[in-house]
N, C-alpha and C positions, 0 to 999 in steps of 0.2 A: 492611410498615413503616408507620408510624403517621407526622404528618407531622415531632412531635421528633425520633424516631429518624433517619428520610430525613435530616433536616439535619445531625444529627450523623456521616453519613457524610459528609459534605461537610465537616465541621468537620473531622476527622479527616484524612481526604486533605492539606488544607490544610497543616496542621499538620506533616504529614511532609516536605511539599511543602517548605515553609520550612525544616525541617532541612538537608534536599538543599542545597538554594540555600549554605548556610552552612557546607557540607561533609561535613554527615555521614552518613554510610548510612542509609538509608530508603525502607521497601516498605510502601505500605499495603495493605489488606486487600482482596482480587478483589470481593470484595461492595461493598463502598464504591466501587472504581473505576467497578464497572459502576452502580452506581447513580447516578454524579456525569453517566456518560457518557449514560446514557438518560434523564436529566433536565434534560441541559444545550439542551434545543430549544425553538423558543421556544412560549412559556405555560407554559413547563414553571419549577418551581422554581428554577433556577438563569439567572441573568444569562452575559451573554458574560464579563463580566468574574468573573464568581466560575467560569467553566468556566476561566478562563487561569489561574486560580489553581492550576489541577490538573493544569496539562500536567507540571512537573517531576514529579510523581508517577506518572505514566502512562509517564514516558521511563524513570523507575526501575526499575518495573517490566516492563518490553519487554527493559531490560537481564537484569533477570534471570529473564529467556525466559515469564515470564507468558504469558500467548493472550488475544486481544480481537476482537471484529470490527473489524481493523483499516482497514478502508475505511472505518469509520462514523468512528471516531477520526480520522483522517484528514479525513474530509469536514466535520467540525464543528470542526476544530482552522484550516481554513480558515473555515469560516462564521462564524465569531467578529472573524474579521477585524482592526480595529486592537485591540482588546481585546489580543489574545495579542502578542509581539512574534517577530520574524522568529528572534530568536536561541532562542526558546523550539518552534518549527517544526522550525527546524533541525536542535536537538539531536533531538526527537521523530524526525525522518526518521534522523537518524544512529545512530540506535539500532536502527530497524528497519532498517536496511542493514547493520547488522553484524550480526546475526540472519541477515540473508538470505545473509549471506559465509560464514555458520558452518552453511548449508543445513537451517535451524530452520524454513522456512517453504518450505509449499506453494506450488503458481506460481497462485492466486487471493492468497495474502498477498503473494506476491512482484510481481506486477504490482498491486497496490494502494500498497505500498511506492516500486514506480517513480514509479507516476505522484503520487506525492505530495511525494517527494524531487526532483525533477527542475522543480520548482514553489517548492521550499523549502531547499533548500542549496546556495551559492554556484556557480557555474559551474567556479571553478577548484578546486574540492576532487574534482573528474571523480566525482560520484556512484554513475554506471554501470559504472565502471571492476573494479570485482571481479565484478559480474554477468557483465559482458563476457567476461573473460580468463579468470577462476578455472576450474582445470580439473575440480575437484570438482563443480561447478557446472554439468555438460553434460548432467545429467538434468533438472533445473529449466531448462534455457533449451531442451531437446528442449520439453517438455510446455505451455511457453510459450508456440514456435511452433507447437505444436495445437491449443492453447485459440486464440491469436490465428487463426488460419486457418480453425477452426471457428466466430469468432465472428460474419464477416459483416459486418463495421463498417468504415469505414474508420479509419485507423493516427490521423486526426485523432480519431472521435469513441471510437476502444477507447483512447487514453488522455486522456480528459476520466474523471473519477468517475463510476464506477457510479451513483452518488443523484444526479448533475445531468446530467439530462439535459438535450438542447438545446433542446427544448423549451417548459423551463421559463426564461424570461425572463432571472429572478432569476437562476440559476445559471449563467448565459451571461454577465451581468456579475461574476459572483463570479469565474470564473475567468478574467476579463479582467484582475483584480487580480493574478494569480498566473499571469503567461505563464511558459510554456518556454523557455529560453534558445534559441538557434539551434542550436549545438554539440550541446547534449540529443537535438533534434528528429535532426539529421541522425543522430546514432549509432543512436536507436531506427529510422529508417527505416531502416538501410542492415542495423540487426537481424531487422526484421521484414518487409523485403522478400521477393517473392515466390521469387524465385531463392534465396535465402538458406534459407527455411523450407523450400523443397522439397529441397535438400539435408541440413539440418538434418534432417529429418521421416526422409528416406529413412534416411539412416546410424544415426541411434538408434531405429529402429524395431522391430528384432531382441533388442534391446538393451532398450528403457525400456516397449514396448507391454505391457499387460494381456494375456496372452495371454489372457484370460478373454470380451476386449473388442473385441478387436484387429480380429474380422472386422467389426463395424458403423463400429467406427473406420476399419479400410482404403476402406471404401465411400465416409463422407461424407468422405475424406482426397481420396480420388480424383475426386470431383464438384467439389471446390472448385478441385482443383489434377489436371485432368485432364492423365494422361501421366505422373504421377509412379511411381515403378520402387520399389514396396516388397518385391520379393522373397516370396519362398514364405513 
């Protein structure tokens, strides 16, 4: 794209964006979105403030099951900071959480979603609450606690965002802005506890494993969580 053209993806977006706001249906164009979203960093052509102009377009589209790198949307829709406002977050998170209740997303979307909602919609709207319970939903929180048990991190730094790591200064005060509520924290611990996953893991293992995969998975299942009983 030329740099008229780049802007008039943003002009675009915009435009829908403001529909939304005012009521009325509007999906703008995958190309435009990702172009607004890979732009919106800094030196890059777009301001914090002309990215928050594009979240209602982004939550549009998330409803109507589009795909994004959702962690990066996430991480920049925080990075933006007072630019966006919490109610514009919110909705963002609320949409990919209804995605993740309707089992439209992978468990890398689906724990990019957590840790983003559980940061950004209210305490008492129980964010976790369909994750948790939903019975549909016992494959994605199998392969959840595999990814989480395979990952090695602790439960503090596997839900901080993939792009901040602790490392980086900046990112440690970013998400000092957007703490987890307590309530959040204890349900995800008492999710991703050890006891829990190793049950979890054993019982859907029969069931959800790649049988393609399953023998290097059984090995590093069993080194993390030595003694765990996955059967034949």
């Amino acid at each position: 794209m030329t740099a008229p053209e780049s802007r008039e993806s943003f002009e675009r977006v915009v435009a829908l964006a403001e529909t939304r706001r005012n009521g009325a249906p509007a999906l703008a164009d995958v190309d435009d979105l990702d172009w607004c979203l890979f732009h919106s960093f800094p030196d890059c052509e777009l301001t914090p403030k002309d990215f928050a102009r594009t979240l209602p377009a982004f939550t549009a589209a998330l409803e109507a099951g589009v795909n994004f790198d959702l962690e990066l949307l996430f991480v920049r829709a925080l990075e933006i900071g007072e630019a966006a406002s919490a109610e514009s977050r919110a909705a963002l998170a609320r949409a990919a959480l209804a995605r993740l209740a309707a089992g439209a997303l992978d468990s890398s979307d689906a724990i990019a979603t957590v840790r983003f909602a559980i940061r950004t919609v209210p305490a008492g709207e129980e964010p976790l609450a369909r994750l948790l319970d939903t019975p549909a939903l016992e494959a994605l929180r199998w392969q959840m606690s595999v990814d989480y048990v395979l990952d090695e991190r602790s439960l503090e730094d596997y839900l901080a965002m993939s792009y901040l790591r602790d490392t980086d200064p900046d990112a440690v005060r970013l998400l000092e802005r957007f703490p987890i509520p307590a309530a959040h924290r204890e349900q995800l611990a008492a999710f991703f506890a050890d006891d829990a996953c190793r049950a979890r893991i054993a019982a859907g293992f029969g069931s959800f494993a790649d049988p393609a995969e399953s023998g290097l998975l059984r090995e590093g299942l069993a080194e993390r969580l030595p003694g765990l009983a996955l059967g034949n």
